[in-house]
mmCIF file of the N, C-alpha and C atoms, coordinates in Angstrom:
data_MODEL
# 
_entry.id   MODEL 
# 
loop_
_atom_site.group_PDB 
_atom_site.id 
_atom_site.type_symbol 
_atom_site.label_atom_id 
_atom_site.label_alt_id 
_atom_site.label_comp_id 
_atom_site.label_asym_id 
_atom_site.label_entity_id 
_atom_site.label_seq_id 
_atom_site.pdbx_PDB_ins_code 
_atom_site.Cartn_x 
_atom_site.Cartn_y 
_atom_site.Cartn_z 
_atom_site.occupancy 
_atom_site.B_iso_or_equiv 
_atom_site.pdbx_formal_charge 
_atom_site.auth_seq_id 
_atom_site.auth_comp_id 
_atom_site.auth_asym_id 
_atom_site.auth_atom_id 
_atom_site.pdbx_PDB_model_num 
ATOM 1   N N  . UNK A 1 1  ? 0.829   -1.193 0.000   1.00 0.00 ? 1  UNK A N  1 
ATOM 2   C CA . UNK A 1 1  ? 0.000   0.000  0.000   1.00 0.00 ? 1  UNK A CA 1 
ATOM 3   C C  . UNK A 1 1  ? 0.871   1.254  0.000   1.00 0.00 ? 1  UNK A C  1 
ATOM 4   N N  . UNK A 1 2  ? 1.870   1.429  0.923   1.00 0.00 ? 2  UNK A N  1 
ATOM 5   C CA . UNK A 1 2  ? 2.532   2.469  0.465   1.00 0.00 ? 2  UNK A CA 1 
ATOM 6   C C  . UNK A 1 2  ? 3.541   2.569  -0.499  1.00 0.00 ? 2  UNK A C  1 
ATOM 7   N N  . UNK A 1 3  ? 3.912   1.257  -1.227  1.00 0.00 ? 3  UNK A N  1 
ATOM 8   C CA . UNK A 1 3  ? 4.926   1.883  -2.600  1.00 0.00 ? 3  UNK A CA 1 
ATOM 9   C C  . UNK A 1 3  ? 3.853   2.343  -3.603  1.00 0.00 ? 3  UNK A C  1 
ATOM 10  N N  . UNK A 1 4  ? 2.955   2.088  -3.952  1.00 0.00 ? 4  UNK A N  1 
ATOM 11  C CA . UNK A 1 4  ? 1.535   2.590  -4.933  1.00 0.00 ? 4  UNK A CA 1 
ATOM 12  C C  . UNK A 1 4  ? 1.446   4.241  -4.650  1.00 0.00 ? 4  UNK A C  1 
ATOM 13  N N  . UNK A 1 5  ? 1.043   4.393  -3.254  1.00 0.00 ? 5  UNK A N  1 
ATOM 14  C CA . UNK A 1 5  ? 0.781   5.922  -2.558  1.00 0.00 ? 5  UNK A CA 1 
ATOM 15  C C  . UNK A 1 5  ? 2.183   6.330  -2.935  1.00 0.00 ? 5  UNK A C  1 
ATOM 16  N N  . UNK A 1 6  ? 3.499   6.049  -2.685  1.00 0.00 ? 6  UNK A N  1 
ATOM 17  C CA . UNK A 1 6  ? 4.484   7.164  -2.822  1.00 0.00 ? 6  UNK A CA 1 
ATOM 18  C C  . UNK A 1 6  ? 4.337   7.187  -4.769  1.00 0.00 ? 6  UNK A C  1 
ATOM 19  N N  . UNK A 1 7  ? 4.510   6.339  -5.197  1.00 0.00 ? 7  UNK A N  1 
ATOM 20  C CA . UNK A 1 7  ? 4.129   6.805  -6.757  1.00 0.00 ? 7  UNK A CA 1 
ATOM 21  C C  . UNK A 1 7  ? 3.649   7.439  -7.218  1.00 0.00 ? 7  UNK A C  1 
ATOM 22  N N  . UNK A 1 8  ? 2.007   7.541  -6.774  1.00 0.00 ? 8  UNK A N  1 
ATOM 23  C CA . UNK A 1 8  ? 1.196   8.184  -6.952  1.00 0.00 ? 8  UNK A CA 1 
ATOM 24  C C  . UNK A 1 8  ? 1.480   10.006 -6.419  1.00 0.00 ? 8  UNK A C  1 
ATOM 25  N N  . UNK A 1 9  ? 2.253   9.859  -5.688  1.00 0.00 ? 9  UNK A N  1 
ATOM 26  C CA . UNK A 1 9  ? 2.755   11.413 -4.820  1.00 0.00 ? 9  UNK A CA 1 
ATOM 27  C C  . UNK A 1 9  ? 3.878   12.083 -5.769  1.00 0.00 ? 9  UNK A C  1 
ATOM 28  N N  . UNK A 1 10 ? 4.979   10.922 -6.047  1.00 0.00 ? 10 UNK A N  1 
ATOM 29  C CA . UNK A 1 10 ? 6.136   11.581 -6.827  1.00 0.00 ? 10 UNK A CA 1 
ATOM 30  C C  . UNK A 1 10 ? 5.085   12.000 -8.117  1.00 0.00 ? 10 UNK A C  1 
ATOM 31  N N  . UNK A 1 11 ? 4.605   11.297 -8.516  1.00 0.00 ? 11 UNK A N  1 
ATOM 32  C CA . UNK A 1 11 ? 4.038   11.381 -10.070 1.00 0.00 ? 11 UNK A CA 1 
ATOM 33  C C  . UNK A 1 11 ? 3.197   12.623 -10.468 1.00 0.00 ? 11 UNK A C  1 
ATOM 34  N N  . UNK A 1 12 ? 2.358   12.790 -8.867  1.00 0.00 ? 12 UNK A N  1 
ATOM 35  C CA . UNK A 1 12 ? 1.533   14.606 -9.049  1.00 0.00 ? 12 UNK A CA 1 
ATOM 36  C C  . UNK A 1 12 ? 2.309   15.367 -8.744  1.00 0.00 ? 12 UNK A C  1 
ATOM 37  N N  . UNK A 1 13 ? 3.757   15.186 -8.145  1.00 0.00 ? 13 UNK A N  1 
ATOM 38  C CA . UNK A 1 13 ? 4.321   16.628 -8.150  1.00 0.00 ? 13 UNK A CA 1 
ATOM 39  C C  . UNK A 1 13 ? 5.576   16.662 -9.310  1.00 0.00 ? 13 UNK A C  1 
ATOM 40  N N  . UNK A 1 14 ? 5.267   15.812 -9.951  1.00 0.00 ? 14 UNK A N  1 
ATOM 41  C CA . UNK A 1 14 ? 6.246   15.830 -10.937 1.00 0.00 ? 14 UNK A CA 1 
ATOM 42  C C  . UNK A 1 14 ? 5.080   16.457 -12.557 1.00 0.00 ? 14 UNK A C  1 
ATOM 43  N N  . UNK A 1 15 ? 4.483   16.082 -12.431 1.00 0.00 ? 15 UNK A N  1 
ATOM 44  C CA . UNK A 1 15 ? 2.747   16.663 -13.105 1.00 0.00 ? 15 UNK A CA 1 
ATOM 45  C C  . UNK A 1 15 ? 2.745   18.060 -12.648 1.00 0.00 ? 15 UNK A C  1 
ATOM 46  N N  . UNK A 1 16 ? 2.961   18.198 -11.376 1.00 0.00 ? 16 UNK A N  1 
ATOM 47  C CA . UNK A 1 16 ? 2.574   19.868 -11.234 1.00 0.00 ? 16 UNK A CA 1 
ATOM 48  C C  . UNK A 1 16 ? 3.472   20.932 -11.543 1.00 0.00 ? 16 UNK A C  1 
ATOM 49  N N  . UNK A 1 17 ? 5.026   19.957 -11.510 1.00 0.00 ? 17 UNK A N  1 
ATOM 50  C CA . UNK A 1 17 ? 6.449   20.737 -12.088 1.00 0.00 ? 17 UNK A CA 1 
ATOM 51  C C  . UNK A 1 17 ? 6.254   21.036 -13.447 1.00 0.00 ? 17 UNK A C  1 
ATOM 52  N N  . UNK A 1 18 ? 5.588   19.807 -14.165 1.00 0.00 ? 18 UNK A N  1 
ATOM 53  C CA . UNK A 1 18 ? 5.383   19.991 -15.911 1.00 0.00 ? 18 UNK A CA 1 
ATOM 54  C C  . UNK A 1 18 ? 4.842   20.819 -16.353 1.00 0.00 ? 18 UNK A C  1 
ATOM 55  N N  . UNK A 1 19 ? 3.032   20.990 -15.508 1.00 0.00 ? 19 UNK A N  1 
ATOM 56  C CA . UNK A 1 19 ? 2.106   21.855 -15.685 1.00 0.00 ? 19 UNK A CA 1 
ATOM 57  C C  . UNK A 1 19 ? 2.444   23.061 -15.664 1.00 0.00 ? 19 UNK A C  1 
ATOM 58  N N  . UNK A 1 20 ? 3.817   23.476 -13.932 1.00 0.00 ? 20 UNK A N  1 
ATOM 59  C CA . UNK A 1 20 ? 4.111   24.980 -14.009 1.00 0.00 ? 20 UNK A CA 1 
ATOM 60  C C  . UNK A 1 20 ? 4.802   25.647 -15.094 1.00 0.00 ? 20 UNK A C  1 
ATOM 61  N N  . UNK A 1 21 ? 6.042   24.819 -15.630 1.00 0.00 ? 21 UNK A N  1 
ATOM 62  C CA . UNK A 1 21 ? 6.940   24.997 -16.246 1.00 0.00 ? 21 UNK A CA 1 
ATOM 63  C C  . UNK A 1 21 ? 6.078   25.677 -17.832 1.00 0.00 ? 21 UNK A C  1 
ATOM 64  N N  . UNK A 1 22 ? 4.931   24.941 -18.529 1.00 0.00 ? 22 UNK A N  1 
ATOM 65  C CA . UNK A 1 22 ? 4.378   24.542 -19.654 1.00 0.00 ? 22 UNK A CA 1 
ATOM 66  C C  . UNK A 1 22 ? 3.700   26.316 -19.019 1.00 0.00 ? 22 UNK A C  1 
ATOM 67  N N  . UNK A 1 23 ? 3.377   26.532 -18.393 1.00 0.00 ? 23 UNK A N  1 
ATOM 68  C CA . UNK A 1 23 ? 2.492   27.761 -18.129 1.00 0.00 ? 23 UNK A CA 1 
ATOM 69  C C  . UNK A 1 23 ? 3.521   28.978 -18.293 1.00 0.00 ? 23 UNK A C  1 
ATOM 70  N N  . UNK A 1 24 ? 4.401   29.129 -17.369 1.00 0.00 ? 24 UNK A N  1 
ATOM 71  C CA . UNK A 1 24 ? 5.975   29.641 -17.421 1.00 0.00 ? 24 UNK A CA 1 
ATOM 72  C C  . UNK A 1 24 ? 6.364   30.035 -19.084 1.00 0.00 ? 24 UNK A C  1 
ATOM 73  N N  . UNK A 1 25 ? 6.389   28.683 -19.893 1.00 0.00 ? 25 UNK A N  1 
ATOM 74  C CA . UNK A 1 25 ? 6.911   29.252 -21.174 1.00 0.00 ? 25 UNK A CA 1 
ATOM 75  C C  . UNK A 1 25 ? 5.996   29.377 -22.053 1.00 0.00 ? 25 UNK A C  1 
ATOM 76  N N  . UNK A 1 26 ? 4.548   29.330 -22.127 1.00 0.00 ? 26 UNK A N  1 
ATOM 77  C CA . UNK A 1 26 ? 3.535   30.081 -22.291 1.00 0.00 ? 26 UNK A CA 1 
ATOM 78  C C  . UNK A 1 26 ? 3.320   31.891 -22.139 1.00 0.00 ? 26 UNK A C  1 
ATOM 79  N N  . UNK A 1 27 ? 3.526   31.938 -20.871 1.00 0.00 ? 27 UNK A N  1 
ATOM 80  C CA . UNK A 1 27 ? 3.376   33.120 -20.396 1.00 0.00 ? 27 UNK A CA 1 
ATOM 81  C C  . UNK A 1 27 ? 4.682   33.727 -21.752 1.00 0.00 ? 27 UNK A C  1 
ATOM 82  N N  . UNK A 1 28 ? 5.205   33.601 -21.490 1.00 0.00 ? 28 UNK A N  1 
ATOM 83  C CA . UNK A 1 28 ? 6.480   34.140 -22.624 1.00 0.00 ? 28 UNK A CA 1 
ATOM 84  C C  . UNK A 1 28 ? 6.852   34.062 -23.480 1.00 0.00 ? 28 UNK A C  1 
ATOM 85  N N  . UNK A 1 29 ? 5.941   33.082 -24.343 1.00 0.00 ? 29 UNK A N  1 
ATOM 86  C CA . UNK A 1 29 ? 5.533   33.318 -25.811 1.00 0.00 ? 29 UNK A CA 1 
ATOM 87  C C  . UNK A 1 29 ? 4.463   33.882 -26.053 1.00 0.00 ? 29 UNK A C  1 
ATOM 88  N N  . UNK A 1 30 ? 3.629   34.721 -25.478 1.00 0.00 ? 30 UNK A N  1 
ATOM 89  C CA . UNK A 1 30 ? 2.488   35.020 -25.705 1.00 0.00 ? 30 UNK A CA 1 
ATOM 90  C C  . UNK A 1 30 ? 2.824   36.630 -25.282 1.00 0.00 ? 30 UNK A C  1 
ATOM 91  N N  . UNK A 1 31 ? 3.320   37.001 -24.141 1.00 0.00 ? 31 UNK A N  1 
ATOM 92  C CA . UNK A 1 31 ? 3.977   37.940 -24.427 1.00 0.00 ? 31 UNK A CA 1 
ATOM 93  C C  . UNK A 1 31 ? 3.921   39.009 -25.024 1.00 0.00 ? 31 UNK A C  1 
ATOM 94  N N  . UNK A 1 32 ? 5.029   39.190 -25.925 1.00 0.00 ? 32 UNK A N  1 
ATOM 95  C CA . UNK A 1 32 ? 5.210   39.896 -27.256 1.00 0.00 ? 32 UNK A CA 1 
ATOM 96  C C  . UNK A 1 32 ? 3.584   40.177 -27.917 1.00 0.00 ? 32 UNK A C  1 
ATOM 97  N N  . UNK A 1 33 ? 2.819   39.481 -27.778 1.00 0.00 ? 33 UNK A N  1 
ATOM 98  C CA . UNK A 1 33 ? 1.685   39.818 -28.914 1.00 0.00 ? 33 UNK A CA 1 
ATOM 99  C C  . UNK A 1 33 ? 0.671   40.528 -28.652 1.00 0.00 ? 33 UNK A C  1 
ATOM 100 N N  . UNK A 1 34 ? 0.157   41.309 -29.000 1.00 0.00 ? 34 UNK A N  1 
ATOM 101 C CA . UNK A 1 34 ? -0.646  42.209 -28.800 1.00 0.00 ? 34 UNK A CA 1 
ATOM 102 C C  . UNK A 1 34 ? -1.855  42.857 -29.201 1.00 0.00 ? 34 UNK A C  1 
ATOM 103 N N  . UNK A 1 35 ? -3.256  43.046 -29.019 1.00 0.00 ? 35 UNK A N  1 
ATOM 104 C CA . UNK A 1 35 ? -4.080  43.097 -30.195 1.00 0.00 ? 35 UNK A CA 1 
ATOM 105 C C  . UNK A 1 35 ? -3.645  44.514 -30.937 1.00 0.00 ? 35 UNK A C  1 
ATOM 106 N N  . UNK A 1 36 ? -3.910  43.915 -32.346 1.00 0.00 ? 36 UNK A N  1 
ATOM 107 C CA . UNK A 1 36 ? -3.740  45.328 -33.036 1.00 0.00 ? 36 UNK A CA 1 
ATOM 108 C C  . UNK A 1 36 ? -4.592  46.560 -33.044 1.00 0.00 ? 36 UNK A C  1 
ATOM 109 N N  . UNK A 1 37 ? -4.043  47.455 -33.457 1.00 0.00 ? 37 UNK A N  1 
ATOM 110 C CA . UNK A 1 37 ? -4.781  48.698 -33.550 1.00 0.00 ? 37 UNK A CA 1 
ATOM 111 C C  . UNK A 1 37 ? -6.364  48.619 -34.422 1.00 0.00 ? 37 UNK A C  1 
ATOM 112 N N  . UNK A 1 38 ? -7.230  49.186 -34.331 1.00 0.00 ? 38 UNK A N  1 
ATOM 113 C CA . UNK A 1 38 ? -8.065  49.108 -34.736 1.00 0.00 ? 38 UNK A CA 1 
ATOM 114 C C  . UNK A 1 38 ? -8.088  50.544 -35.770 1.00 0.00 ? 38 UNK A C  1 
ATOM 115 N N  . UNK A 1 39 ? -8.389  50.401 -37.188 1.00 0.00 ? 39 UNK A N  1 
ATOM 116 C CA . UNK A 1 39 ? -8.259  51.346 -38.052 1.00 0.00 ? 39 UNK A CA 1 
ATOM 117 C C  . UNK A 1 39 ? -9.711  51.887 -38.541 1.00 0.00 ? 39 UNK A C  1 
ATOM 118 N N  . UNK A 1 40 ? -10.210 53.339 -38.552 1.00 0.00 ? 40 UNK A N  1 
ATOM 119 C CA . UNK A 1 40 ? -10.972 53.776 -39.004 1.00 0.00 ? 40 UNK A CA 1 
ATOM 120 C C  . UNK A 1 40 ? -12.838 53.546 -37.837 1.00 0.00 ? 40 UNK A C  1 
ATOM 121 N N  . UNK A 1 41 ? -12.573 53.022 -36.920 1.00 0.00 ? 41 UNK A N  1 
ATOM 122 C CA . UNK A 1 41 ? -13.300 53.365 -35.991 1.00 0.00 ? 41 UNK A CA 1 
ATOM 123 C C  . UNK A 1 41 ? -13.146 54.147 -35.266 1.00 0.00 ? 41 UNK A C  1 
ATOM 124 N N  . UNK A 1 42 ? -14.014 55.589 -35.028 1.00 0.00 ? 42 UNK A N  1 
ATOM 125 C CA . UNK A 1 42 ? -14.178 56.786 -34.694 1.00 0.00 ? 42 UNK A CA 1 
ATOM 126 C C  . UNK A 1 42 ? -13.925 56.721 -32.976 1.00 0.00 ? 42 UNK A C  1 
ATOM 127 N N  . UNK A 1 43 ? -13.472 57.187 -32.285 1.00 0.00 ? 43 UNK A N  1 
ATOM 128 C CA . UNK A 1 43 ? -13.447 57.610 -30.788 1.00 0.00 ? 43 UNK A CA 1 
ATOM 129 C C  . UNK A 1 43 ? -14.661 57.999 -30.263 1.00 0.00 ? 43 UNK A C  1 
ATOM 130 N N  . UNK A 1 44 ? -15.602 57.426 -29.719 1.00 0.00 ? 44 UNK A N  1 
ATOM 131 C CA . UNK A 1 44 ? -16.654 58.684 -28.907 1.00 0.00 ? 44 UNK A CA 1 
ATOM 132 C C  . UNK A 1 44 ? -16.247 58.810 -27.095 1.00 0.00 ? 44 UNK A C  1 
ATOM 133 N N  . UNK A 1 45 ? -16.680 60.068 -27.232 1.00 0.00 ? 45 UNK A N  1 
ATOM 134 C CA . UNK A 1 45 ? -16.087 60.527 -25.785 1.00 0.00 ? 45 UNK A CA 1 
ATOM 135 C C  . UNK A 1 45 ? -17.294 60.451 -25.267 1.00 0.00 ? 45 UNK A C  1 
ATOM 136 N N  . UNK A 1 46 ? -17.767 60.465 -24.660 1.00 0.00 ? 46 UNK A N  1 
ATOM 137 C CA . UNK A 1 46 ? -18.972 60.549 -23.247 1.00 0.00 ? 46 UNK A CA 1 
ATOM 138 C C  . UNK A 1 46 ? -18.544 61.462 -22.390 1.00 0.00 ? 46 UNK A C  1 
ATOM 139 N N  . UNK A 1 47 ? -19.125 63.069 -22.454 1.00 0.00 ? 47 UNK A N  1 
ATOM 140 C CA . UNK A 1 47 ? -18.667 63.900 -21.679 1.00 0.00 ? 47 UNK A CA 1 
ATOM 141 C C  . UNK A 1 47 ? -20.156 64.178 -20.539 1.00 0.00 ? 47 UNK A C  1 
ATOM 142 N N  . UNK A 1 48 ? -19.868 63.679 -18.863 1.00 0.00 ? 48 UNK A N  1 
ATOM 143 C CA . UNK A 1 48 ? -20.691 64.203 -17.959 1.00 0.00 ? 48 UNK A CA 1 
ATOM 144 C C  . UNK A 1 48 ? -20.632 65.308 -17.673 1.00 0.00 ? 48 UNK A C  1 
ATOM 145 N N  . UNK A 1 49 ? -21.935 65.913 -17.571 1.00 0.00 ? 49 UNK A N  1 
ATOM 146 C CA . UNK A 1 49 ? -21.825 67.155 -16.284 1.00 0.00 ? 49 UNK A CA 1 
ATOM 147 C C  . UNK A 1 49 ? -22.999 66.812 -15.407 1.00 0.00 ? 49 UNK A C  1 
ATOM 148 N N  . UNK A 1 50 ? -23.073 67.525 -14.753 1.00 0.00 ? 50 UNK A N  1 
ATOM 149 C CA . UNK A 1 50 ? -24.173 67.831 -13.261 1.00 0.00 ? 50 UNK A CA 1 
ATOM 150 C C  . UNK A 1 50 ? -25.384 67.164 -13.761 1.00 0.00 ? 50 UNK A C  1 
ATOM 151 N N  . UNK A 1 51 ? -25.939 67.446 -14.992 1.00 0.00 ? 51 UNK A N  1 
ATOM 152 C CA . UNK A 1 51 ? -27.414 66.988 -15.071 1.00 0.00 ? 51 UNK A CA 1 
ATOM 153 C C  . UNK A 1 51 ? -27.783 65.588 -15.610 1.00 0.00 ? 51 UNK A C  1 
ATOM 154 N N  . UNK A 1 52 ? -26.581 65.130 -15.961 1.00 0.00 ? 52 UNK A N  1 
ATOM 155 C CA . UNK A 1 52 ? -26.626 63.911 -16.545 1.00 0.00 ? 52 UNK A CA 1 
ATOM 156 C C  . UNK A 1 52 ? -26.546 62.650 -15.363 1.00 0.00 ? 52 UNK A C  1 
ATOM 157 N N  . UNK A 1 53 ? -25.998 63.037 -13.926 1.00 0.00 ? 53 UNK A N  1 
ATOM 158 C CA . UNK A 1 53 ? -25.826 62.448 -12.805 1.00 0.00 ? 53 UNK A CA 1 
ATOM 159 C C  . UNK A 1 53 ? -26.980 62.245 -12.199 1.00 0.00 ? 53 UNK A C  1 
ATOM 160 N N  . UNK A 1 54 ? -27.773 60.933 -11.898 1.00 0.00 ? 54 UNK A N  1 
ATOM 161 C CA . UNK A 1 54 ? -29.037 61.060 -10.956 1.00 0.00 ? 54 UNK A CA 1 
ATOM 162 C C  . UNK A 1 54 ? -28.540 60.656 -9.549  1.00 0.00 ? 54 UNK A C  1 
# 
């Protein structure tokens, strides 16, 4: 019963080393990218004053 259980223990933290690592060099290929600019859609501003506040 316990050589099964220690297997089972090395094996999820060796799973959770993979999982971090795989996230790690994720994070840093993804990175760099960025959504692009959006061309020819107009800005609207929404300007409040006093009466527009309930």
């Amino acid at each position: 019963m316990t050589g099964p259980f220690l297997v089972a223990l090395l094996g999820a933290r060796a799973l959770s080393d993979v999982l971090t690592q795989l996230g790690l060099a994720s994070e840093e290929l993804l990175r760099g990218e960025r959504l692009p600019n959006l061309q020819g859609i107009p800005h609207q501003t929404i300007a409040l004053d006093e009466t527009d506040v309930e």
